[in-house]
FIZA-998024 format. One record per residue (C-alpha): residue number from 1; residue in one letter; z, y, x. Coordinates in steps of 0.1 Angstrom, whole numbers, plus 5000, padded with zeros to 4 digits. Example, Ala and Ser with C-alpha at 12.3 -4.5 7.8 and 13.67 -1.06 7.14 Angstrom:
<nodes>
@seq=1, type=A, z=5078, y=4955, x=5123 $
@seq=2, type=S, z=5071, y=4989, x=5137 $
</nodes>
This chain:
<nodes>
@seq=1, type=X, z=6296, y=7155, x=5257 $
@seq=2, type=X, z=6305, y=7150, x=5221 $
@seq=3, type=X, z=6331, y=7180, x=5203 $
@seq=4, type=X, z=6356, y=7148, x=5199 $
@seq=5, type=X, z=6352, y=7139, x=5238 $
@seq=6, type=X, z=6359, y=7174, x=5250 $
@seq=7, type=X, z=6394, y=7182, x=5259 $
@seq=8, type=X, z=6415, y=7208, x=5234 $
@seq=9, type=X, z=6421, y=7239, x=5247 $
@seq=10, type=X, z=6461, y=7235, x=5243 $
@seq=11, type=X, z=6456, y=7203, x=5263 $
@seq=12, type=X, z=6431, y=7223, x=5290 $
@seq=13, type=X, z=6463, y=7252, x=5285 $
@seq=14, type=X, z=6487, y=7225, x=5295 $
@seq=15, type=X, z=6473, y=7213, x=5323 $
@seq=16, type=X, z=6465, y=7248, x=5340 $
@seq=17, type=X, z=6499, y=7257, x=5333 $
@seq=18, type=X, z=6511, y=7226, x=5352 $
@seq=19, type=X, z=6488, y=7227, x=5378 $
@seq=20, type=X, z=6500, y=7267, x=5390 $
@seq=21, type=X, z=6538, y=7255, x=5385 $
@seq=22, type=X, z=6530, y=7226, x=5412 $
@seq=23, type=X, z=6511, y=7257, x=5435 $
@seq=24, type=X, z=6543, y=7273, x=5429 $
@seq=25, type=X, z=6564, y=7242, x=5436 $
@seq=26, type=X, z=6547, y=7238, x=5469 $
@seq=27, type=X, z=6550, y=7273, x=5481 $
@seq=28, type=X, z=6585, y=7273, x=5474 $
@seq=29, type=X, z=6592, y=7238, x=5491 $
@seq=30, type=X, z=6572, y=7253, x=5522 $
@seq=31, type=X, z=6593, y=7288, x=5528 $
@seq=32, type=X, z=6625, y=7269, x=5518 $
@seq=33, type=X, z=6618, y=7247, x=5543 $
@seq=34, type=X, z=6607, y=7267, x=5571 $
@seq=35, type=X, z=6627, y=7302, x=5564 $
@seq=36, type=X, z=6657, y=7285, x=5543 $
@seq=37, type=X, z=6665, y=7290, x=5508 $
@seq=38, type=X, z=6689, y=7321, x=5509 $
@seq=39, type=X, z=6660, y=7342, x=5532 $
@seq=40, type=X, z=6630, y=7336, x=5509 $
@seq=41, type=X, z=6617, y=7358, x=5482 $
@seq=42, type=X, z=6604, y=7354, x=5448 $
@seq=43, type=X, z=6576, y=7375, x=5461 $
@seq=44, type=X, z=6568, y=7351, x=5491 $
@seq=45, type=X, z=6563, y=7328, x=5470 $
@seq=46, type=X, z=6541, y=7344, x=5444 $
@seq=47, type=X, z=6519, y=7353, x=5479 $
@seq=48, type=X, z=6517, y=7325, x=5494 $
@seq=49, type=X, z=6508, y=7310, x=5461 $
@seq=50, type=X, z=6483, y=7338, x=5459 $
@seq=51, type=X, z=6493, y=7349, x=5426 $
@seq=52, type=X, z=6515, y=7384, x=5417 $
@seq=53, type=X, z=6551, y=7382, x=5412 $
@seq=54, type=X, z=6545, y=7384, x=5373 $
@seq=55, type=X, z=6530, y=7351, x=5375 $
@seq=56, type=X, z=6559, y=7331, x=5388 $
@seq=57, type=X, z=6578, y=7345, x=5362 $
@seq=58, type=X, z=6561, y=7333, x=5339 $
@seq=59, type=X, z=6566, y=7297, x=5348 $
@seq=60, type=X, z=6600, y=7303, x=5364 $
@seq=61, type=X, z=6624, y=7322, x=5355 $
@seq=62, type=X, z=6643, y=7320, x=5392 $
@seq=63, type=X, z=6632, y=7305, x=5426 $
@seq=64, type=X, z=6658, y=7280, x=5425 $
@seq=65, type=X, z=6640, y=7264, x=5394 $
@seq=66, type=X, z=6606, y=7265, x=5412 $
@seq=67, type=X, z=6607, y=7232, x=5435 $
@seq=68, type=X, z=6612, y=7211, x=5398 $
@seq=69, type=X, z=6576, y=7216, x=5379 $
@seq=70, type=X, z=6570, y=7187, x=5363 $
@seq=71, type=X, z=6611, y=7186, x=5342 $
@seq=72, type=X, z=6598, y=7204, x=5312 $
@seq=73, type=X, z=6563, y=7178, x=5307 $
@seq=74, type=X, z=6589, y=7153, x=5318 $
@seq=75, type=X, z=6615, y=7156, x=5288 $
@seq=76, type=X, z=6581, y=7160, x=5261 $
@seq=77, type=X, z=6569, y=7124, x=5274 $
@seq=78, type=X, z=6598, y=7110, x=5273 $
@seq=79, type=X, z=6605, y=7128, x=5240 $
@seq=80, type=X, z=6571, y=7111, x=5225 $
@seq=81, type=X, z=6583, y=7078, x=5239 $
@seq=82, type=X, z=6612, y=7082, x=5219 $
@seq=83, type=X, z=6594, y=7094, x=5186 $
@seq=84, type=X, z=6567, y=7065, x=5191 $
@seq=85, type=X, z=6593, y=7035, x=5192 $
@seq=86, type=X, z=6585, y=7007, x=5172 $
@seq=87, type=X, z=6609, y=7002, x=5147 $
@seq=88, type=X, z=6619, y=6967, x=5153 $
@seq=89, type=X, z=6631, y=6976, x=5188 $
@seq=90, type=X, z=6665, y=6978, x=5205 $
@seq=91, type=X, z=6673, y=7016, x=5205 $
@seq=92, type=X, z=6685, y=7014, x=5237 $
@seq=93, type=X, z=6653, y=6992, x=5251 $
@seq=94, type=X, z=6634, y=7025, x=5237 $
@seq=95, type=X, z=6660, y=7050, x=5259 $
@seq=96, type=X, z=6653, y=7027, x=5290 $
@seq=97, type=X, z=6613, y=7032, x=5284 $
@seq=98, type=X, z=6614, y=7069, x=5279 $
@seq=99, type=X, z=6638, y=7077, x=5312 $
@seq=100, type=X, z=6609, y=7054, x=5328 $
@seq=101, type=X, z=6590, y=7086, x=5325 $
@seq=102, type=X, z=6611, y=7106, x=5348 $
@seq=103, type=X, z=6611, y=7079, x=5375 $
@seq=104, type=X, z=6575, y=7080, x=5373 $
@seq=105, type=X, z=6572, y=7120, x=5377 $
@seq=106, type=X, z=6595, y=7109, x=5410 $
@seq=107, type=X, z=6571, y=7080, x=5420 $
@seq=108, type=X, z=6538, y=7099, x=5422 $
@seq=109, type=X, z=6545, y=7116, x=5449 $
@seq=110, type=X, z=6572, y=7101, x=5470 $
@seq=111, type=X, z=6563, y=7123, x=5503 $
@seq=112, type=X, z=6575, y=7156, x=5481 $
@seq=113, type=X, z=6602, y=7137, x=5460 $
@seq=114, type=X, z=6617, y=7129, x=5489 $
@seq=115, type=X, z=6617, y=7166, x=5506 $
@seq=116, type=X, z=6628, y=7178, x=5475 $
@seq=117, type=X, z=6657, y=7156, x=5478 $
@seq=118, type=X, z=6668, y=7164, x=5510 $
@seq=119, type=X, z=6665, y=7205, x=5502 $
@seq=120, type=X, z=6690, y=7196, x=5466 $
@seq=121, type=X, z=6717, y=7182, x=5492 $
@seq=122, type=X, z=6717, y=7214, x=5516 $
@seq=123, type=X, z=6713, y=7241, x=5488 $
@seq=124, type=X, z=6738, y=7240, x=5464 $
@seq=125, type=X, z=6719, y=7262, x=5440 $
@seq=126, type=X, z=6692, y=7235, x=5439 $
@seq=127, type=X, z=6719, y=7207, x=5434 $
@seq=128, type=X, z=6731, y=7227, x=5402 $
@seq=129, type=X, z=6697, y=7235, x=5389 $
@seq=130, type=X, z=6690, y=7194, x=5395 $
@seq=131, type=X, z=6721, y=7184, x=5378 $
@seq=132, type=X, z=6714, y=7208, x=5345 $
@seq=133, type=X, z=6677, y=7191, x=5345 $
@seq=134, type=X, z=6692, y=7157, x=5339 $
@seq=135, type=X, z=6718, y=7169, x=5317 $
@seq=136, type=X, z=6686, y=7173, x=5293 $
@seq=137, type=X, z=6676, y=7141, x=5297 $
@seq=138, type=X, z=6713, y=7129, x=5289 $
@seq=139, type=X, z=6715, y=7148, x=5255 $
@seq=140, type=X, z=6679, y=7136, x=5244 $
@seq=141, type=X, z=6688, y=7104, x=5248 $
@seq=142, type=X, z=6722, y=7104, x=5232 $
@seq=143, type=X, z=6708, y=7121, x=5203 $
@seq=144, type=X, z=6684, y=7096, x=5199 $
@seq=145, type=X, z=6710, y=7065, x=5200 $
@seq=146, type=X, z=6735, y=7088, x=5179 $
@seq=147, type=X, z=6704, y=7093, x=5154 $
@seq=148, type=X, z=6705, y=7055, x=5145 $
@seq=149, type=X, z=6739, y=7052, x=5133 $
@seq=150, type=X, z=6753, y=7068, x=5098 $
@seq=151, type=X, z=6782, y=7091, x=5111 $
@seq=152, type=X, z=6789, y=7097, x=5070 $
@seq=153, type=X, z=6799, y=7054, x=5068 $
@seq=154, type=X, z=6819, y=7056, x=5101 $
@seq=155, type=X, z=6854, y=7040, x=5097 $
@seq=156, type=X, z=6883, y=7035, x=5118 $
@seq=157, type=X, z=6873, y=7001, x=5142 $
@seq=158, type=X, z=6837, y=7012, x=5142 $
@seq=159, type=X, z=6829, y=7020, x=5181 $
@seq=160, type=X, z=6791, y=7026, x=5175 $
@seq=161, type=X, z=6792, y=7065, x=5180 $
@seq=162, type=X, z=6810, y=7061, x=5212 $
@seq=163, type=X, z=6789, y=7035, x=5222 $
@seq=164, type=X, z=6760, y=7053, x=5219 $
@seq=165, type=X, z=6769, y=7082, x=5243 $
@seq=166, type=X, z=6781, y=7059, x=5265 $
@seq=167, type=X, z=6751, y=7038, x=5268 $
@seq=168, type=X, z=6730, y=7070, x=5269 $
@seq=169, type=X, z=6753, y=7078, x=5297 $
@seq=170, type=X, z=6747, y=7043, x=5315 $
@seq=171, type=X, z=6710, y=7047, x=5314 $
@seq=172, type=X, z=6707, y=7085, x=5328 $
@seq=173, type=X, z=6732, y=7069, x=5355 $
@seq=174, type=X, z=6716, y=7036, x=5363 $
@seq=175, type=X, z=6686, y=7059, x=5370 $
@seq=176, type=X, z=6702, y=7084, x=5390 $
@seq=177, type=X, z=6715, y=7057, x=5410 $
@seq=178, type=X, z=6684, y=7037, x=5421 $
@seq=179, type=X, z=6666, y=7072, x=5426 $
@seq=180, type=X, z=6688, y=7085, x=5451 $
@seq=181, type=X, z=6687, y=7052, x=5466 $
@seq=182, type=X, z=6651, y=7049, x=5467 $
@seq=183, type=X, z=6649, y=7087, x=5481 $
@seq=184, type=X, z=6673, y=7079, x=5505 $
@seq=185, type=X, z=6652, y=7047, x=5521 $
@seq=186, type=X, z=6626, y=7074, x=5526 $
@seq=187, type=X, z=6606, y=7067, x=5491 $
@seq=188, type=X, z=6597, y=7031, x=5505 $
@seq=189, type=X, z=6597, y=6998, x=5477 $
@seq=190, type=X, z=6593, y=6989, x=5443 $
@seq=191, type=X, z=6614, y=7019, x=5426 $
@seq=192, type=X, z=6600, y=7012, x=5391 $
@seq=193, type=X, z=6613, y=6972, x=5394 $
@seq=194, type=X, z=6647, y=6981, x=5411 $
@seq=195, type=X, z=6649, y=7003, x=5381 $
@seq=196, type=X, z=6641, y=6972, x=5358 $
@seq=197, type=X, z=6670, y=6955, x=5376 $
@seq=198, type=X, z=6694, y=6981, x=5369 $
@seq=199, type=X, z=6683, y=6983, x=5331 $
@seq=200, type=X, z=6688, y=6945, x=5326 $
@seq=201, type=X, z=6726, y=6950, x=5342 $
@seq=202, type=X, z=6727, y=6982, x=5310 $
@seq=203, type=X, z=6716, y=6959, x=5282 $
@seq=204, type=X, z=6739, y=6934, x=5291 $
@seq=205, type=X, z=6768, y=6956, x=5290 $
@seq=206, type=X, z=6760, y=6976, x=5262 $
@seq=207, type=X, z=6729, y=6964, x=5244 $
@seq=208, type=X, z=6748, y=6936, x=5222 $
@seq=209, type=X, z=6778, y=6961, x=5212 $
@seq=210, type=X, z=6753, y=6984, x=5188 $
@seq=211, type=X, z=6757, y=6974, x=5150 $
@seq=212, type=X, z=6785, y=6952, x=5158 $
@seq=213, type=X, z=6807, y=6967, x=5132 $
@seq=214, type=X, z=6778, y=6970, x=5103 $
@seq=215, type=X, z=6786, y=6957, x=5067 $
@seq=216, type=X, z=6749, y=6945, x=5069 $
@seq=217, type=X, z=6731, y=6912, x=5064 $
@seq=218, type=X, z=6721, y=6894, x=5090 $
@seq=219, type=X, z=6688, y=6904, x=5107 $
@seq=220, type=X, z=6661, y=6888, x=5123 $
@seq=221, type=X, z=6655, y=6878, x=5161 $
@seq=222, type=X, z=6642, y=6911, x=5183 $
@seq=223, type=X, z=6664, y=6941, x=5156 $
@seq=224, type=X, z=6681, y=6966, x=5168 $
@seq=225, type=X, z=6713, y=6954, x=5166 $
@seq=226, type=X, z=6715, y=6932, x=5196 $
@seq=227, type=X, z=6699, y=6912, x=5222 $
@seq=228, type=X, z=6713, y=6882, x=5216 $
@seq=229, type=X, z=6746, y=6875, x=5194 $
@seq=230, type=X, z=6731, y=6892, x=5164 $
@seq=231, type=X, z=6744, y=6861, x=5140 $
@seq=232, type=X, z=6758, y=6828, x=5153 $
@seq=233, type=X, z=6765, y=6806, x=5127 $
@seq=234, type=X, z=6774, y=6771, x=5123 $
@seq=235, type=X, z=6776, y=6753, x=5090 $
@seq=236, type=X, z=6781, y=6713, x=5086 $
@seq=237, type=X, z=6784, y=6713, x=5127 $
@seq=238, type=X, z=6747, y=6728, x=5132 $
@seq=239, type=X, z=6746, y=6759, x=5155 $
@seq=240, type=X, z=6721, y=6785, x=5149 $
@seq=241, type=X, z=6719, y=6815, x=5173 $
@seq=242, type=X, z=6694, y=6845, x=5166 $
@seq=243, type=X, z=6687, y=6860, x=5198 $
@seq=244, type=X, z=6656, y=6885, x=5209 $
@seq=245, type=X, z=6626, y=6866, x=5227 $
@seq=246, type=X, z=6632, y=6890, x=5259 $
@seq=247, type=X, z=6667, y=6883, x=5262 $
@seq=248, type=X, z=6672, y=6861, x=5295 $
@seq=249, type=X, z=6677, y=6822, x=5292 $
@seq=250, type=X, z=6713, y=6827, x=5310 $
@seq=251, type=X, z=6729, y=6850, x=5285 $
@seq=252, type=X, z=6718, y=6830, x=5255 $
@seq=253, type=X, z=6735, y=6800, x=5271 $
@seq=254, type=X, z=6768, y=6818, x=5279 $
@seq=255, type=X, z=6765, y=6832, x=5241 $
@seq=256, type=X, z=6761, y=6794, x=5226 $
@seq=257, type=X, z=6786, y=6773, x=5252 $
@seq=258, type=X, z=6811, y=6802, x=5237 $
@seq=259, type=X, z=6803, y=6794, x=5203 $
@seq=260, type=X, z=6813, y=6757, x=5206 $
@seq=261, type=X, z=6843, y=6767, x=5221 $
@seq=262, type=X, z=6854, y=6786, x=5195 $
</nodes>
């Protein structure tokens, strides 16, 4: 093997350190499930994991955070997701790829996702420590949005800044809500194109409100400004609508028929 086809030591690093968090994970999930939550010990699970207790605290820094290994690799993807958007693209179509990666981590094992589920409704410890993992998720992504609009040219009417968290909001939720469903039908279906579904139903609400406000020239079809809307014009009774080449057939007809009625 080539020195450029071996794997880097912080990459080898990495995956060690994920794959003792998931022995960890399941050890947990096992005495949580079979002794309950409240009567299980840090130091059960560091034996049953075969490791000493120093060891799980170095991954975790209390058993209530030890059935969620895979949140921390989960916010860096989603992280490089954001940070390797092309530029032309809709902000918010960027936010709606990098949550994919959560719903993924979810997806690849739906047997454990699912028991994992069911012990975050009994424990409420678990719930919390769930609810401040997505919380993450939320602020990454409304930093990103916020990131793309100039909070020094902000001016009263301009509802871009609020926009932004509230779309960030939408996304996180949209997610949250086809999860839960999917966990709740027992991990069964096409999760990732329920999810799609729910996006669509995102962009449509929010996806042609960003740059409305802008003193800015006109851009071109597939900017980040809308999906479809993004300058309708008509001079000497021709109509010309710039609209993104992803953006379904229906809108851009509801966005032209009101343009003539105008």
């Amino acid at each position: 093997m080539s020195d450029s086809a071996k794997p880097s030591r912080s990459h080898t690093a990495s995956s060690q350190r994920l794959r003792m968090r998931r022995e960890l994970a399941a050890a947990a999930m096992e005495l949580f499930a079979t002794k309950g939550y409240e009567a299980t010990t840090v130091d059960e699970i560091a034996a049953t994991a075969g490791v000493a207790r120093r060891t799980f605290f170095r991954h975790f820094r209390a058993k209530e955070e030890a059935i969620f290994p895979d949140h921390d690799d989960t916010l860096v993807r989603a992280q490089a997701v954001l940070e390797a958007a092309p530029a032309h693209e809709n902000p918010l179509d960027t936010v709606c790829r990098g949550i994919k990666e959560v719903m993924r981590m979810y997806a690849a094992s739906p047997k454990g996702s699912v028991e994992r589920y069911k012990l975050t409704r009994e424990v409420p410890a678990l719930r919390e420590r769930e609810i401040a993992s997505v919380a993450r998720y939320e602020r990454l992504f409304t930093r990103y949005l916020l990131g793309h609009f100039d909070e020094a040219a902000h001016r009263d009417g301009d509802d871009d800044p609020l926009l932004a968290e509230v779309a960030a909001s939408a996304v996180v939720t949209a997610h949250n809500h086809v999860l839960r469903r999917w966990l709740r039908s027992g991990g069964v279906g096409d999760v990732e194109a329920q999810l799609d579904h729910a996006f669509a139903i995102v962009r449509r609400t929010f996806g042609t409100g960003f740059g409305a406000n802008r003193l800015a020239a006109p851009e071109p079809a597939g900017s980040p400004n809308g999906a479809v809307g993004a300058e309708t014009t008509r001079e000497d009774e021709v109509l010309v609508t710039v609209a993104r080449t992803d953006t379904p057939i229906g809108e851009i007809m509801r966005t032209i028929e009101q343009a003539l009625r105008d």
